[in-house]
mmCIF file of the N, C-alpha and C atoms, coordinates in Angstrom:
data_MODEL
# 
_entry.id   MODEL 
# 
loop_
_atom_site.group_PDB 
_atom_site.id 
_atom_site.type_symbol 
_atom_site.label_atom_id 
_atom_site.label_alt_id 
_atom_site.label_comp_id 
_atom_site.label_asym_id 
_atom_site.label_entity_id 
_atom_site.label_seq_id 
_atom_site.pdbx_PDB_ins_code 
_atom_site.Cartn_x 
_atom_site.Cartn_y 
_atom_site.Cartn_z 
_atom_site.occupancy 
_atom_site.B_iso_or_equiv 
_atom_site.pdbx_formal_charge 
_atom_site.auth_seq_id 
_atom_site.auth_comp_id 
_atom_site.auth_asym_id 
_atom_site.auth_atom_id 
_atom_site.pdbx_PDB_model_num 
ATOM 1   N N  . UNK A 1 1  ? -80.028 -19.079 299.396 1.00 0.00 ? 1  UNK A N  1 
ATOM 2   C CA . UNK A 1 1  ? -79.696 -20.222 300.212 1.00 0.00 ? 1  UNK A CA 1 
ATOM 3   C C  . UNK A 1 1  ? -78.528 -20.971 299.598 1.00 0.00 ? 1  UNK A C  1 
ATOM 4   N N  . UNK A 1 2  ? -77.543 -21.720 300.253 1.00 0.00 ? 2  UNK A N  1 
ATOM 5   C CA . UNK A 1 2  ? -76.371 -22.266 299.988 1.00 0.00 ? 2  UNK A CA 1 
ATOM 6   C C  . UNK A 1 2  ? -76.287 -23.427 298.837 1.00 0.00 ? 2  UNK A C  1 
ATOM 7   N N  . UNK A 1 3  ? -77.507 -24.476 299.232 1.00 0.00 ? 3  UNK A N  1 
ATOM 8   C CA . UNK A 1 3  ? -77.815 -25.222 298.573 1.00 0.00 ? 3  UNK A CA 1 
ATOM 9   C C  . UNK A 1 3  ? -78.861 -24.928 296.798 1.00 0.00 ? 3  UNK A C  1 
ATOM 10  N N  . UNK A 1 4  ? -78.848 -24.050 296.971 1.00 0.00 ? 4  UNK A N  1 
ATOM 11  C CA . UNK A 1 4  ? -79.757 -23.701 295.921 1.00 0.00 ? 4  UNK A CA 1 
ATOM 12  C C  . UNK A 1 4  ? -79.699 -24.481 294.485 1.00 0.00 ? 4  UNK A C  1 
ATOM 13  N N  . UNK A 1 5  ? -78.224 -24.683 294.349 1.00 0.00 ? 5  UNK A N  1 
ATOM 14  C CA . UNK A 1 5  ? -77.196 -24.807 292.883 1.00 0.00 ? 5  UNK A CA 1 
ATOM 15  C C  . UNK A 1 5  ? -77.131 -26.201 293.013 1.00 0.00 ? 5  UNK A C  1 
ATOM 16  N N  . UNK A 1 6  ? -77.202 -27.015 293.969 1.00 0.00 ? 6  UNK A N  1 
ATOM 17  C CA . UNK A 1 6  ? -77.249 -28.167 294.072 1.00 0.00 ? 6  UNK A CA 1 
ATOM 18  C C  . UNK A 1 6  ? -78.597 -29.314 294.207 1.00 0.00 ? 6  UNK A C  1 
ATOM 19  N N  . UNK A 1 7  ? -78.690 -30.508 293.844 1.00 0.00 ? 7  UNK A N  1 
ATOM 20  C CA . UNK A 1 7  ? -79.614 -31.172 294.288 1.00 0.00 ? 7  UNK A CA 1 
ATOM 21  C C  . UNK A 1 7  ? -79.522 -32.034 295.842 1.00 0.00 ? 7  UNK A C  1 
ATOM 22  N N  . UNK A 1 8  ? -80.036 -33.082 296.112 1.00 0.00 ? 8  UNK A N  1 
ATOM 23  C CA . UNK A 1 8  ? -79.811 -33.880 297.160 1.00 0.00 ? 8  UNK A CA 1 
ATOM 24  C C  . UNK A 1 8  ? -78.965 -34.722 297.147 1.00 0.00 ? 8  UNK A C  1 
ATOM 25  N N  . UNK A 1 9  ? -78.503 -35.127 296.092 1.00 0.00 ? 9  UNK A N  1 
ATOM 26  C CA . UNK A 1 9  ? -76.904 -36.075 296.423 1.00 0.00 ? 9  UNK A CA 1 
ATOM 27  C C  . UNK A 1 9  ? -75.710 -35.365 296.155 1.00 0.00 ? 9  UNK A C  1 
ATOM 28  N N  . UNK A 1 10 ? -76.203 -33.463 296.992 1.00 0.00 ? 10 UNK A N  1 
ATOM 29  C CA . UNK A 1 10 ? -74.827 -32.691 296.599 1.00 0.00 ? 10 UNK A CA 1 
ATOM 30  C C  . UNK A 1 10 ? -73.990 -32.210 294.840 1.00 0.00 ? 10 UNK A C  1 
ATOM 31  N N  . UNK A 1 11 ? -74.984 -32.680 294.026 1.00 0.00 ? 11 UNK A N  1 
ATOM 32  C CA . UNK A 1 11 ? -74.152 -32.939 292.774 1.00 0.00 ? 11 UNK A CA 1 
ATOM 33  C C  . UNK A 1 11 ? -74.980 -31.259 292.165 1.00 0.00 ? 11 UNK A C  1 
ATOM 34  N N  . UNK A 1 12 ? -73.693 -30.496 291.393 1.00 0.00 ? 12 UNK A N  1 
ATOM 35  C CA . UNK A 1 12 ? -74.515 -29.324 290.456 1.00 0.00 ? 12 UNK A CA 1 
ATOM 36  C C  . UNK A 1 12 ? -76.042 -29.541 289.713 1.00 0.00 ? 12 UNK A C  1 
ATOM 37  N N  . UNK A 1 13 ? -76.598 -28.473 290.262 1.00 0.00 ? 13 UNK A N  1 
ATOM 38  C CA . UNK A 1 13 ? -77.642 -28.882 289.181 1.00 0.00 ? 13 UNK A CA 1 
ATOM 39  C C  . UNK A 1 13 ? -77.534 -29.039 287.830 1.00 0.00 ? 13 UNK A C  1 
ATOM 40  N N  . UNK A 1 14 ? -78.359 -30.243 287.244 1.00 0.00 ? 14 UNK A N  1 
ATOM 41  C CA . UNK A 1 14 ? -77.813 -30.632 285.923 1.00 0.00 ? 14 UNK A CA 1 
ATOM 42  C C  . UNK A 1 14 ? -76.933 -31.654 285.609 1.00 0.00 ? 14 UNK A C  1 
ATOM 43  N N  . UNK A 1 15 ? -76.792 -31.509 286.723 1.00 0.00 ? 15 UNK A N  1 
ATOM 44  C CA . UNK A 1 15 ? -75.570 -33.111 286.499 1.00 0.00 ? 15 UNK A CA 1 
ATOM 45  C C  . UNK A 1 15 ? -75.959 -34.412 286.997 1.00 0.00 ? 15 UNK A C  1 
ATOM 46  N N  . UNK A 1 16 ? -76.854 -34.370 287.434 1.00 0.00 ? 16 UNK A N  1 
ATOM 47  C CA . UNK A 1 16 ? -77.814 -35.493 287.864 1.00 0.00 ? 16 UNK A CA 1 
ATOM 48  C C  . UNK A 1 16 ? -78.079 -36.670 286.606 1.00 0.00 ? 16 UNK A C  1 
ATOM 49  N N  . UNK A 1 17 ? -77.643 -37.988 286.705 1.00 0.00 ? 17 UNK A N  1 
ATOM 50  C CA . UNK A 1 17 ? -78.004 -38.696 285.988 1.00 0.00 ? 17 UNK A CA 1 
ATOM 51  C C  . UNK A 1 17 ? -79.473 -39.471 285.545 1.00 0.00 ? 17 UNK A C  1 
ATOM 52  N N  . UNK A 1 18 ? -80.287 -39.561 284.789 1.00 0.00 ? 18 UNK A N  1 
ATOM 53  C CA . UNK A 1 18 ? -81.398 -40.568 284.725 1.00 0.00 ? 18 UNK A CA 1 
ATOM 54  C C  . UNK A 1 18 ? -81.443 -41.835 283.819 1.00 0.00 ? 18 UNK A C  1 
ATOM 55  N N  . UNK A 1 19 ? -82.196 -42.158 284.261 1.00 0.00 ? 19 UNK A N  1 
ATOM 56  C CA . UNK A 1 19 ? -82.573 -43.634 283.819 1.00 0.00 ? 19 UNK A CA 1 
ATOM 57  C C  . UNK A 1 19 ? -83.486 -42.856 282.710 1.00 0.00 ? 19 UNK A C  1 
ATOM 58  N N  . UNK A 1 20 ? -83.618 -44.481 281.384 1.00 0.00 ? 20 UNK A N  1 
ATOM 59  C CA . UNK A 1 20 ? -84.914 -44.293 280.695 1.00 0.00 ? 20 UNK A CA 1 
ATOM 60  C C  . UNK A 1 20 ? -85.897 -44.208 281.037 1.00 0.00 ? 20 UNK A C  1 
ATOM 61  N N  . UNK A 1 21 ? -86.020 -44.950 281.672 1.00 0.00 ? 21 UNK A N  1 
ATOM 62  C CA . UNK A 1 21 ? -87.577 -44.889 282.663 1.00 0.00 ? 21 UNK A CA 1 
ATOM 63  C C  . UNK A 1 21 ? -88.445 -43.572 283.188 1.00 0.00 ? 21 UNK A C  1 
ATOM 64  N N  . UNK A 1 22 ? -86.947 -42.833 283.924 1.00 0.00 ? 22 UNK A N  1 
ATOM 65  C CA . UNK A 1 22 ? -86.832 -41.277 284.728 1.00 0.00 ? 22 UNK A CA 1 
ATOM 66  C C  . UNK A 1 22 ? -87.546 -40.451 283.480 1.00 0.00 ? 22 UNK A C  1 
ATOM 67  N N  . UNK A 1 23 ? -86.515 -40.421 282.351 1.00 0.00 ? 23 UNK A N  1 
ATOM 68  C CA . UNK A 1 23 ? -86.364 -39.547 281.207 1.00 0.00 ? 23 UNK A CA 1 
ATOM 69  C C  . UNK A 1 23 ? -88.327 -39.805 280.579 1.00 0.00 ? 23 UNK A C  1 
ATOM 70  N N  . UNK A 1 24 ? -88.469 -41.079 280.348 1.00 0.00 ? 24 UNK A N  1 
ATOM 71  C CA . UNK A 1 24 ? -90.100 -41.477 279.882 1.00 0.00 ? 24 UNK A CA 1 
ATOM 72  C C  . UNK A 1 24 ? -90.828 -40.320 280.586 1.00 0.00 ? 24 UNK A C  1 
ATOM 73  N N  . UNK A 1 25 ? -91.096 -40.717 281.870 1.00 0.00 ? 25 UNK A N  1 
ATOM 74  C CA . UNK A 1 25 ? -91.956 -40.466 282.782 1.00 0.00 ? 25 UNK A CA 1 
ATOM 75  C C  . UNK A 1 25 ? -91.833 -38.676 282.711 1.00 0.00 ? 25 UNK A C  1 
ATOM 76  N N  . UNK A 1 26 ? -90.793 -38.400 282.776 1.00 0.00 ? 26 UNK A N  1 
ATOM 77  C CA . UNK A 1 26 ? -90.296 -36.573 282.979 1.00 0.00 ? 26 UNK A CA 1 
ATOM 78  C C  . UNK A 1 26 ? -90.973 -35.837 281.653 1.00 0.00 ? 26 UNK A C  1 
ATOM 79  N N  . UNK A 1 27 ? -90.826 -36.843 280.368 1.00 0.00 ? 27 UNK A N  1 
ATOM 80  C CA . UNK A 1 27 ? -91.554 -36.327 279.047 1.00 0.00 ? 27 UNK A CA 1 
ATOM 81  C C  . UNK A 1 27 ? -92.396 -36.659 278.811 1.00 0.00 ? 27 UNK A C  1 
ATOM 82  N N  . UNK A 1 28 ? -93.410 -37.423 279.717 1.00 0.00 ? 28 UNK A N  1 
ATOM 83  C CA . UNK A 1 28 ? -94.611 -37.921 279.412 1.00 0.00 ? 28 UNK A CA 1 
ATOM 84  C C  . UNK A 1 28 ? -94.725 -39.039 278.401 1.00 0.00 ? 28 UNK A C  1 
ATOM 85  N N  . UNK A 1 29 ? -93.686 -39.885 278.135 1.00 0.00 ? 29 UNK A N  1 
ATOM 86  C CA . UNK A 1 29 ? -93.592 -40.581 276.794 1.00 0.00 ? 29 UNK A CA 1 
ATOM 87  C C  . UNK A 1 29 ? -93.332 -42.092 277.436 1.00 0.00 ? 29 UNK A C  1 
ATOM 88  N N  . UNK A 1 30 ? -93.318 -42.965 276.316 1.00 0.00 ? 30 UNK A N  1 
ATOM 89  C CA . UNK A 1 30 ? -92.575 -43.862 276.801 1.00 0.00 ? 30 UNK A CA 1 
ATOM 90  C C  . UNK A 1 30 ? -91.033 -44.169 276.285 1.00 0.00 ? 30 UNK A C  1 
ATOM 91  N N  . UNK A 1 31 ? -90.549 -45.383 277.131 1.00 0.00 ? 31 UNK A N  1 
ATOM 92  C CA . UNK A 1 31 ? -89.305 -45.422 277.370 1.00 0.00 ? 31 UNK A CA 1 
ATOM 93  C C  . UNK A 1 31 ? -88.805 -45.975 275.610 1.00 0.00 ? 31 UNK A C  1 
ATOM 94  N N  . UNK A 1 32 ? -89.259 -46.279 275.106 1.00 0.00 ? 32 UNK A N  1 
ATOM 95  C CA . UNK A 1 32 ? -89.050 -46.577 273.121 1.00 0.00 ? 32 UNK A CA 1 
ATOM 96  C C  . UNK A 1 32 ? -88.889 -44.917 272.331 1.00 0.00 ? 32 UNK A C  1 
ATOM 97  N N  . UNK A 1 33 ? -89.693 -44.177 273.147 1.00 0.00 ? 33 UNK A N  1 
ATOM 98  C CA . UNK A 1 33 ? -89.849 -42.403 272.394 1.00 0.00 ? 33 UNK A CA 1 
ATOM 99  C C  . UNK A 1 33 ? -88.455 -42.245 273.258 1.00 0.00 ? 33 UNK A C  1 
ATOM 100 N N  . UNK A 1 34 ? -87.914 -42.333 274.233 1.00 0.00 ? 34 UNK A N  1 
ATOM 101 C CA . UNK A 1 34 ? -86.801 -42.492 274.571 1.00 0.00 ? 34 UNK A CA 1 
ATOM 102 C C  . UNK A 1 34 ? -85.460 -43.120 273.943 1.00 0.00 ? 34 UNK A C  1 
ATOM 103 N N  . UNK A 1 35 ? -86.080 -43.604 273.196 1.00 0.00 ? 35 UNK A N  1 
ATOM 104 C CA . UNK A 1 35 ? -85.135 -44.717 272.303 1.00 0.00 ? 35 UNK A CA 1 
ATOM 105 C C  . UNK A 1 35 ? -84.906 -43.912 271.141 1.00 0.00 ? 35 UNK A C  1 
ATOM 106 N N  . UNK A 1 36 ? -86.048 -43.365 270.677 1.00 0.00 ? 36 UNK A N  1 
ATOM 107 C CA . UNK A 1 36 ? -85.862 -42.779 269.576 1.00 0.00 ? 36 UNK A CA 1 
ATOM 108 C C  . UNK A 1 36 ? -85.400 -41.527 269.634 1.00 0.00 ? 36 UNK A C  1 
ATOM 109 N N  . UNK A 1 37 ? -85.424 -40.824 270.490 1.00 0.00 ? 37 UNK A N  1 
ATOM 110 C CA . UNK A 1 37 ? -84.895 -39.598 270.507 1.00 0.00 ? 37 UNK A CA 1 
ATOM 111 C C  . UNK A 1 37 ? -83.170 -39.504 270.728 1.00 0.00 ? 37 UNK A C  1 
ATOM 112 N N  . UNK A 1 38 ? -82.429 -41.084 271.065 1.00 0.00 ? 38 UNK A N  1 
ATOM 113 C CA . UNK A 1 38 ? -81.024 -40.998 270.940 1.00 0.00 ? 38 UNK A CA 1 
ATOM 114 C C  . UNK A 1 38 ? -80.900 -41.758 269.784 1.00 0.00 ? 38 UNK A C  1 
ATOM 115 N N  . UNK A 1 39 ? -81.403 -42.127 269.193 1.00 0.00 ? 39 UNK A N  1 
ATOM 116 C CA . UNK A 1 39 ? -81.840 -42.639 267.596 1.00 0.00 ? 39 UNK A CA 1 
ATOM 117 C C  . UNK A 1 39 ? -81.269 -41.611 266.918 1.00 0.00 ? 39 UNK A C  1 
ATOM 118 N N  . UNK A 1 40 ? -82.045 -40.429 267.300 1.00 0.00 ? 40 UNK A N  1 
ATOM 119 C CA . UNK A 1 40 ? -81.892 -39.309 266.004 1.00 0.00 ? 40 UNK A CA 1 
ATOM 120 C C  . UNK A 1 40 ? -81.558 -38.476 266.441 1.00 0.00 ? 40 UNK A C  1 
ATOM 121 N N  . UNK A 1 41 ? -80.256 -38.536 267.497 1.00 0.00 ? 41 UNK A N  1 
ATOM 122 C CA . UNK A 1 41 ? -79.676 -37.689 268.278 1.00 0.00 ? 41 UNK A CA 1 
ATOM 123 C C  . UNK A 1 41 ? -80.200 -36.817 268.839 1.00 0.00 ? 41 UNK A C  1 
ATOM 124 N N  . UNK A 1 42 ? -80.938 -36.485 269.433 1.00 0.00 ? 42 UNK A N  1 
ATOM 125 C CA . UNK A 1 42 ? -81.899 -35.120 269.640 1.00 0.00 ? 42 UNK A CA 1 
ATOM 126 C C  . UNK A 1 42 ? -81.494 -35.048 271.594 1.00 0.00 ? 42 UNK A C  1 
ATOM 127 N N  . UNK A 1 43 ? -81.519 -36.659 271.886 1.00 0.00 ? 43 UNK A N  1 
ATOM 128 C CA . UNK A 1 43 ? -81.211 -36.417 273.267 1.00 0.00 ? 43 UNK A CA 1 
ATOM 129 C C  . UNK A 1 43 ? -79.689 -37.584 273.271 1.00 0.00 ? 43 UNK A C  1 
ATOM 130 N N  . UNK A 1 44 ? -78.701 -36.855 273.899 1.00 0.00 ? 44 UNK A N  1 
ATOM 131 C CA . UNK A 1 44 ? -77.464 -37.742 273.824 1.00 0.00 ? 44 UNK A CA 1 
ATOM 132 C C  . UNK A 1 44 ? -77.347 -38.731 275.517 1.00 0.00 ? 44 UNK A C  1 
ATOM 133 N N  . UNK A 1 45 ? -76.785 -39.705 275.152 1.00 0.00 ? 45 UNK A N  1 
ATOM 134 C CA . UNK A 1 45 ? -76.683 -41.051 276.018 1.00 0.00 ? 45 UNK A CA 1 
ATOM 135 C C  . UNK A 1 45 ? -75.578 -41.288 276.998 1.00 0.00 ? 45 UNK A C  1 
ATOM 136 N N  . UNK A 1 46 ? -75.276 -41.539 278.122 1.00 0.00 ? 46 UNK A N  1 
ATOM 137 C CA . UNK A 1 46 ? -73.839 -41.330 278.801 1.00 0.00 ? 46 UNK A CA 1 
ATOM 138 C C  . UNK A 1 46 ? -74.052 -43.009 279.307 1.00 0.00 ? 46 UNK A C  1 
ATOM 139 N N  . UNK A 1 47 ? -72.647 -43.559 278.806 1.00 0.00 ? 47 UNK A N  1 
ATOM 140 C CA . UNK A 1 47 ? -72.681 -45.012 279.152 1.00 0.00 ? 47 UNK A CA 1 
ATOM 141 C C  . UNK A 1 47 ? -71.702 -45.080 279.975 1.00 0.00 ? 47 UNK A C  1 
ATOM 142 N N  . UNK A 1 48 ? -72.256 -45.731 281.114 1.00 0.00 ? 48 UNK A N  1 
ATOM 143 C CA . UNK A 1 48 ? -71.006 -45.974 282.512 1.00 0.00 ? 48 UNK A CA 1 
ATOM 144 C C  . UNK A 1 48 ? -70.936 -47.471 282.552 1.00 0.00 ? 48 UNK A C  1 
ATOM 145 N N  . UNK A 1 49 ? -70.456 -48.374 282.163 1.00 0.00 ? 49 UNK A N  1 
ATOM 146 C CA . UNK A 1 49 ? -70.178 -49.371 282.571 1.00 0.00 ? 49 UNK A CA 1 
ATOM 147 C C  . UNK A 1 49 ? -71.200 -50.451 282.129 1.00 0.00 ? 49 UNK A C  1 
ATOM 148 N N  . UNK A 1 50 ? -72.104 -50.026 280.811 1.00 0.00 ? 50 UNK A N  1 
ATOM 149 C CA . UNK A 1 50 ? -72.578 -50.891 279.978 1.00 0.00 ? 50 UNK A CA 1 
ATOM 150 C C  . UNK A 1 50 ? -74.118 -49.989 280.299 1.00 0.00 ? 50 UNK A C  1 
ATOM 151 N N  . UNK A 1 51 ? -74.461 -49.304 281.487 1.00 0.00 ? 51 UNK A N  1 
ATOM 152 C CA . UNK A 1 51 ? -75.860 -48.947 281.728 1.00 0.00 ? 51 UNK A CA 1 
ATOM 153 C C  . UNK A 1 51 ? -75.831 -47.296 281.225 1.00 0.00 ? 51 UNK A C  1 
ATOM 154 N N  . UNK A 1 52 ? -76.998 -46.995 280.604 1.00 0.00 ? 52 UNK A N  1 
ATOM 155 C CA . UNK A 1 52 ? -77.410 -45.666 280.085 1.00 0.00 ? 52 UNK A CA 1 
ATOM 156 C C  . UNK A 1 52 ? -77.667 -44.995 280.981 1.00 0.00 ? 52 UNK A C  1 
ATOM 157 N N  . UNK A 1 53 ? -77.339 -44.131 280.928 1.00 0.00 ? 53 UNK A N  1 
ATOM 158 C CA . UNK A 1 53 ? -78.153 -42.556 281.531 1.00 0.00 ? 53 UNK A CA 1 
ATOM 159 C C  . UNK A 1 53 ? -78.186 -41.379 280.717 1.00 0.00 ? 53 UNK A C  1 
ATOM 160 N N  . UNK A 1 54 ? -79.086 -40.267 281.631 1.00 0.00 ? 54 UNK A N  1 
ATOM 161 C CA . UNK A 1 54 ? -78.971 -39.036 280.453 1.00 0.00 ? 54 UNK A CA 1 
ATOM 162 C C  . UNK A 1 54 ? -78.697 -38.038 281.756 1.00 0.00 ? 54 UNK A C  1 
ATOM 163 N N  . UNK A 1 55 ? -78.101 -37.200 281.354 1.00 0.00 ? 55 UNK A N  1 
ATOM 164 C CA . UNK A 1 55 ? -78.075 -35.572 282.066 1.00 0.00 ? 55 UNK A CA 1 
ATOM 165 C C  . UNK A 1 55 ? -79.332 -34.718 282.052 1.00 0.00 ? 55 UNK A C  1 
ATOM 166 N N  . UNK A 1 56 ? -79.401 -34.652 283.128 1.00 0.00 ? 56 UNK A N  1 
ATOM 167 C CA . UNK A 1 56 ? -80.723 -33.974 283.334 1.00 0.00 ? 56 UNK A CA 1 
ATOM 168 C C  . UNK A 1 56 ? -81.060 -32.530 283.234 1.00 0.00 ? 56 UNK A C  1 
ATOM 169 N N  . UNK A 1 57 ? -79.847 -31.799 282.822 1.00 0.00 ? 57 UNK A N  1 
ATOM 170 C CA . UNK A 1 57 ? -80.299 -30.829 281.544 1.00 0.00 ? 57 UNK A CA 1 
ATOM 171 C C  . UNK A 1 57 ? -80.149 -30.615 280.126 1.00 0.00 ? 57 UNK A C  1 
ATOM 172 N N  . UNK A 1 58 ? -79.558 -31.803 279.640 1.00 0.00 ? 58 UNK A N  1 
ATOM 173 C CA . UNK A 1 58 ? -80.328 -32.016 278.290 1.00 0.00 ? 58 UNK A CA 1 
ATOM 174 C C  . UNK A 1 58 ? -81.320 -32.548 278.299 1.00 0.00 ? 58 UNK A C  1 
ATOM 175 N N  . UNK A 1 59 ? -82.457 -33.313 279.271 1.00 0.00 ? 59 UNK A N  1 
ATOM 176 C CA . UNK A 1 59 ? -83.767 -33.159 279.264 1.00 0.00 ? 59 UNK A CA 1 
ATOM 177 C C  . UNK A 1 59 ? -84.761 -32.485 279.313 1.00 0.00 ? 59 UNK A C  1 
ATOM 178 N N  . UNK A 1 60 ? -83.803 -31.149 280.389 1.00 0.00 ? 60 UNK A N  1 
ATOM 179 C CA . UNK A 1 60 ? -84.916 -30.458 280.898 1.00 0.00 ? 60 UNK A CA 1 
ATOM 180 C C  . UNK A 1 60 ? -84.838 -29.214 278.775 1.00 0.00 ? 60 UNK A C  1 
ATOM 181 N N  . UNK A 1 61 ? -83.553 -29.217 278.250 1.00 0.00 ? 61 UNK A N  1 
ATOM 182 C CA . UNK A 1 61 ? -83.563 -28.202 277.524 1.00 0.00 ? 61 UNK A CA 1 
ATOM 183 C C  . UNK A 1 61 ? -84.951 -28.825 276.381 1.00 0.00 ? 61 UNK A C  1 
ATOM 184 N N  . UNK A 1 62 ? -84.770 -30.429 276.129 1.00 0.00 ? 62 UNK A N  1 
ATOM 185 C CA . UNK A 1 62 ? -85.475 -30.980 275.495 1.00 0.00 ? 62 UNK A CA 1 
ATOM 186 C C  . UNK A 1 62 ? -87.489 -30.559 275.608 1.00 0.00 ? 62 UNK A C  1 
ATOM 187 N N  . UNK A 1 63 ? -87.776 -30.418 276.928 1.00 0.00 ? 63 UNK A N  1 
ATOM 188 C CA . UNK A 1 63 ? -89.079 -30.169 277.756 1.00 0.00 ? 63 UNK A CA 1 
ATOM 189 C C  . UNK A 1 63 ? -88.454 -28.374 277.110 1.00 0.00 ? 63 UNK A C  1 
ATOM 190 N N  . UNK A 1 64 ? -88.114 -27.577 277.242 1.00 0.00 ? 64 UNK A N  1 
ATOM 191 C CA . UNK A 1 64 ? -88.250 -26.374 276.779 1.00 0.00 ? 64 UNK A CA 1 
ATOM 192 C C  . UNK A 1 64 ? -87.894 -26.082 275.583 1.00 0.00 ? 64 UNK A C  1 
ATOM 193 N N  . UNK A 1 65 ? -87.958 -27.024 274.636 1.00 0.00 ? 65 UNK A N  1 
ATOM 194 C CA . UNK A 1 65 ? -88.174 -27.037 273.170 1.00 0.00 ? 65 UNK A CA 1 
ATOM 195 C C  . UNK A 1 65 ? -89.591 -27.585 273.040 1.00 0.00 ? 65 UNK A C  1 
ATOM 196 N N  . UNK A 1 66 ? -90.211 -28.372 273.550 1.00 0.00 ? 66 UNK A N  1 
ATOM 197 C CA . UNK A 1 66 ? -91.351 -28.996 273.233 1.00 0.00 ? 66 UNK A CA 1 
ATOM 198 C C  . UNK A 1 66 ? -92.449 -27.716 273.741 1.00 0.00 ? 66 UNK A C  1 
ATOM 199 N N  . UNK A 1 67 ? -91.904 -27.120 274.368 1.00 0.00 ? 67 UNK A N  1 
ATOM 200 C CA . UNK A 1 67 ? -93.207 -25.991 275.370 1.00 0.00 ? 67 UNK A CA 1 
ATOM 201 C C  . UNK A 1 67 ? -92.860 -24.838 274.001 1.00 0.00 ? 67 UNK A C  1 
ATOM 202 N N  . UNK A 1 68 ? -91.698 -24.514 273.522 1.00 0.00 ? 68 UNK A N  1 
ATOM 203 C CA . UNK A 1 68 ? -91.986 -23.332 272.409 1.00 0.00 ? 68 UNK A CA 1 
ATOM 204 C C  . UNK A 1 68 ? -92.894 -23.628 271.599 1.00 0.00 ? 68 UNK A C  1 
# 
């Protein structure tokens, strides 16, 4: 199917931005284990205009390190 590679606001998969909140909830954690994981670099931070987000496949790679 055409759309396959994409999500719903058209954007590549993976390129989708999240919130801390998103990122908490997706790892089962809270939004401070969120904190800490760009603490100690493990998950990196994209700042647009003073507000955080993360790429949503360095989360998902993060969730398939935790499952090995």
């Amino acid at each position: 199917m055409e759309g396959d590679d994409e999500n719903k606001e058209g954007k590549p998969a993976g390129m989708r931005l999240l919130t801390k909140k998103e990122v908490a909830k997706l790892l089962a954690c809270s939004v401070r284990m969120v904190e800490r994981l760009v603490a100690s670099r493990t998950l990196t931070a994209v700042r647009i205009r003073g507000a955080v987000r993360f790429r949503s496949n360095d989360v998902e790679q993060i969730m398939m390190k935790g499952a090995a």
